[in-house]
C-alpha positions in Angstrom: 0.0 0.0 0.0 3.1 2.4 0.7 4.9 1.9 -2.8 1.3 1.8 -4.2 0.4 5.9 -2.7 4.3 6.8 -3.3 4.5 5.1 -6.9 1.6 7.5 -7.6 3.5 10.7 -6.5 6.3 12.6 -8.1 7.7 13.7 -4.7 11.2 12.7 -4.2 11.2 9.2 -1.5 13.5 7.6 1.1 13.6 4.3 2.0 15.0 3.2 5.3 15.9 0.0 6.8 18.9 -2.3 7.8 21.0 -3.6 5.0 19.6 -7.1 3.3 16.1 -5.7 3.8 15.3 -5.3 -0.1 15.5 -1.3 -0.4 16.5 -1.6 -3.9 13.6 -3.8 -4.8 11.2 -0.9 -3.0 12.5 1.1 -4.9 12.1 -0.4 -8.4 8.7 -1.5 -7.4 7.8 2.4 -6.9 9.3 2.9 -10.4 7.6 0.0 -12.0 4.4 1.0 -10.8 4.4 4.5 -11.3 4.0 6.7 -14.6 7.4 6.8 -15.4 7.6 3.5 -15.9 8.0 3.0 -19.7 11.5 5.3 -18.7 14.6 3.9 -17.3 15.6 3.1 -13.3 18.8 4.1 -12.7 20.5 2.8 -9.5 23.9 4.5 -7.8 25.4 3.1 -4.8 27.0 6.6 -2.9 29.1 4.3 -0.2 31.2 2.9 -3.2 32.7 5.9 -4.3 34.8 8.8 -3.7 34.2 12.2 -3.7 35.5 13.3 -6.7 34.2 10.1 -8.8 30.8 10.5 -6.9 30.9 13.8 -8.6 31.4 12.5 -11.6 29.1 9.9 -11.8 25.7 11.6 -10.6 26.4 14.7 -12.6 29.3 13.5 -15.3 32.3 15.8 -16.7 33.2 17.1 -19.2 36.8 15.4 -21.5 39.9 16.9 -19.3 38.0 17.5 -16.2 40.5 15.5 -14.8 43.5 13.1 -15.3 41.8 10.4 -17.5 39.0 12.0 -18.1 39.9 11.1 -22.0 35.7 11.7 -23.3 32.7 13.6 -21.9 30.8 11.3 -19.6 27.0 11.9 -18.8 26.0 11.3 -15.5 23.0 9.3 -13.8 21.0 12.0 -13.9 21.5 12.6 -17.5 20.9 9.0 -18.0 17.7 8.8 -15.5 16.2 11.9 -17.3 12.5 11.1 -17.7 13.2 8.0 -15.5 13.8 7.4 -11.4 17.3 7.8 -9.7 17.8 5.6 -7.0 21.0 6.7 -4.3 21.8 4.0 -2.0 23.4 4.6 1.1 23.0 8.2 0.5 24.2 8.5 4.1 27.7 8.5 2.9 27.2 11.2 0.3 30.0 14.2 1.3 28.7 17.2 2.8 30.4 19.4 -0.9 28.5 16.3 -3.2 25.3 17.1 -0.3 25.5 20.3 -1.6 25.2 20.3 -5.2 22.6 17.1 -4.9 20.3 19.5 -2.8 20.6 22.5 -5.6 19.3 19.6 -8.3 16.6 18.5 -6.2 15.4 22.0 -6.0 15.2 22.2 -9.7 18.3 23.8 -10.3 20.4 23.0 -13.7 23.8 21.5 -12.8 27.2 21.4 -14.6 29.2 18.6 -15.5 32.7 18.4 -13.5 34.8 20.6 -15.7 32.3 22.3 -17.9 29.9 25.4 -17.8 26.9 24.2 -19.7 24.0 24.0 -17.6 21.9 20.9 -17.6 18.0 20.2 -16.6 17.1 17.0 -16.1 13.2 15.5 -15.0 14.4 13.1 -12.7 12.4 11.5 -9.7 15.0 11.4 -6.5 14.6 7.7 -4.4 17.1 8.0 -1.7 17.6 4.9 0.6 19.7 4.1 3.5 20.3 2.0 6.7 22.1 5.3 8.7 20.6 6.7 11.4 20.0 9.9 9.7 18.7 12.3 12.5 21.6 11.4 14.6 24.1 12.4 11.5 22.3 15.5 11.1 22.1 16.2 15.0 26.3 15.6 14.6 26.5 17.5 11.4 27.7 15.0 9.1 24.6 15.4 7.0 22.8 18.6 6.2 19.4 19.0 7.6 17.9 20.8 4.7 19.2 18.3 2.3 17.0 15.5 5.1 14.4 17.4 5.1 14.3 17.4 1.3 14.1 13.5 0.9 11.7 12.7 3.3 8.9 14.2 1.5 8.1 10.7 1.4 8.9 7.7 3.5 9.1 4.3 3.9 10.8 2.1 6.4 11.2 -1.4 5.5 11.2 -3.7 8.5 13.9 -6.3 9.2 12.9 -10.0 8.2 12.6 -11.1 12.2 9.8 -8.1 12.3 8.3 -10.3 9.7 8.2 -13.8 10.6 4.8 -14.6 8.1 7.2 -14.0 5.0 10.3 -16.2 6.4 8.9 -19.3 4.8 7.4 -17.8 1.7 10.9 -16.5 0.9 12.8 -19.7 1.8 10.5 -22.0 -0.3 10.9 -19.0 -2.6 14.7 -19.3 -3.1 14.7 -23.1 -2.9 12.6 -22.9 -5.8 15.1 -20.7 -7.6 18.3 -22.1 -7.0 16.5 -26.0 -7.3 16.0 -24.7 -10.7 19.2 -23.5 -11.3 21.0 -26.2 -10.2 18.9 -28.9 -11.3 19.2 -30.8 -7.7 15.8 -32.6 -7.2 15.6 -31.5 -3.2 11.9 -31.5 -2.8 12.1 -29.2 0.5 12.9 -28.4 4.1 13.0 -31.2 7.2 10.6 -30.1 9.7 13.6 -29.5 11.7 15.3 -27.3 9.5 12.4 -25.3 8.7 12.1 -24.6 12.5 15.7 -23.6 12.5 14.8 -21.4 9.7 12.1 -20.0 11.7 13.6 -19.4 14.9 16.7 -17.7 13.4 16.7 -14.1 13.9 18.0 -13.2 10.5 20.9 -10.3 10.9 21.6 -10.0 7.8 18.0 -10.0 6.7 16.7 -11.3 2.9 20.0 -11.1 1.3 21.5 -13.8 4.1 18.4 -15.9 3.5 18.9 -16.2 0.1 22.9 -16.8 0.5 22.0 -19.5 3.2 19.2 -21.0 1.2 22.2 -20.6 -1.8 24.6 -22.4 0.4 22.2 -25.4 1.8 21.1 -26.6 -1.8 24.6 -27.1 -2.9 25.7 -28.9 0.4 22.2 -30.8 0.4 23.1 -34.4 -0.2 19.5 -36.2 0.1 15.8 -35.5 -1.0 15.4 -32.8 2.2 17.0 -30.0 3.2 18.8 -30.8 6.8 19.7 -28.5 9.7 23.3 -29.6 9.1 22.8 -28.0 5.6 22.1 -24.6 7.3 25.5 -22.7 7.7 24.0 -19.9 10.4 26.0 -17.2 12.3 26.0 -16.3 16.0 26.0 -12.0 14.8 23.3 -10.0 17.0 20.7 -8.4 14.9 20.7 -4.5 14.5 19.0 -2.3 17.0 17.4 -5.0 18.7 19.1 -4.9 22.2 20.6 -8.5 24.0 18.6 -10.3 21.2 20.7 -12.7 18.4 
């Protein structure tokens, strides 16, 4: 119902939630069901970058910007223009990148590192991230205008052990999957293991699910998935206090 009222908006979005939790998939579903969706989804992940190239790729440069900057290079937003920009972990964006992001989501034109041309995009802004976001901007590592200015609209997406009903749909989901590509003929869980699975708490969310489930088919060596085959961790979960 959330992606369904936010797909329907233009208003820029953030997603929040722990990291595994499927924020990228939010994300696309927005696009997909919104009217842009005949346009392109362009995904950029802000953690794996530096400055400078972060620079570069959201807004591009121009050729001899910089030292191997041997053509001119348009950036996401260029490429997202009539489409959706997703920014993962926009949390780690630099307060100077903050800056110039912030002037774009005003409407602003924007420059390409090393030129003078303006640029105006139409670009819808999904932000998501697993940072504690007030705090940052309570300790000034993010700028509170710039906060204010994503959270038009929100959604938090809650860790799998919030979500118990969807633990099983998603494991029988991925044995499916990776039965079929594999061609192992497991034909499911032991009750055991599927309790195991159940009573897990799940720190690292749907993306350690699907790795364990991953794992366990390739290790399974009869009809049934055993608790043997499940290769779990003893991490705590995030933000939930004395419980693993």
């Amino acid at each position: 119902e959330e992606i369904a009222r936010a797909a329907a908006s233009r208003a820029t979005l953030l997603i929040r939630g722990e990291s595994g939790v499927g924020k990228e998939l939010v994300a696309r579903a927005v696009h997909y069901s919104s009217p842009r969706n005949k346009n392109v989804f362009v995904c950029l992940n802000c953690a794996a970058l530096s400055e400078d190239l972060l620079a570069s790729e959201l807004f591009g440069h121009e050729r001899g910007a910089f030292t191997g900057a041997t053509d001119r290079k348009i950036g996401k937003f260029e490429a997202a223009h009539l489409g959706t920009l997703m920014l993962d972990e926009i949390g780690e964006m630099s307060p100077g990148i903050q800056a110039k992001f912030l002037r774009v989501l005003e409407g602003h034109p924007f420059e390409r590192v090393g030129g003078s041309k303006p640029v105006k995009v139409d670009v819808r802004v999904i932000a998501a991230t697993n940072r504690d976001l007030e705090r940052d901007v309570e300790e000034g590592r993010f700028r509170h205008d710039l906060f204010f200015r994503l959270r038009v609209l929100e959604i938090v997406v809650p860790p799998l052990r919030k979500r118990p009903g969807d633990i099983a749909e998603l494991a029988n989901y991925f044995l499916d999957k990776f039965r079929t590509e594999t061609g192992r003929k497991i034909q499911g869980y032991s009750e055991a293991a599927m309790e195991q699975i159940m009573r897990y708490r799940w720190p690292g969310n749907v993306r350690e699910l699907k790795n364990v489930i991953e794992r366990a088919v390739v290790l399974c060596r009869g009809t049934h998935i055993e608790e043997e085959d499940l290769i779990l961790t003893s991490l705590s979960t995030t933000g939930d206090t004395g419980e693993t």
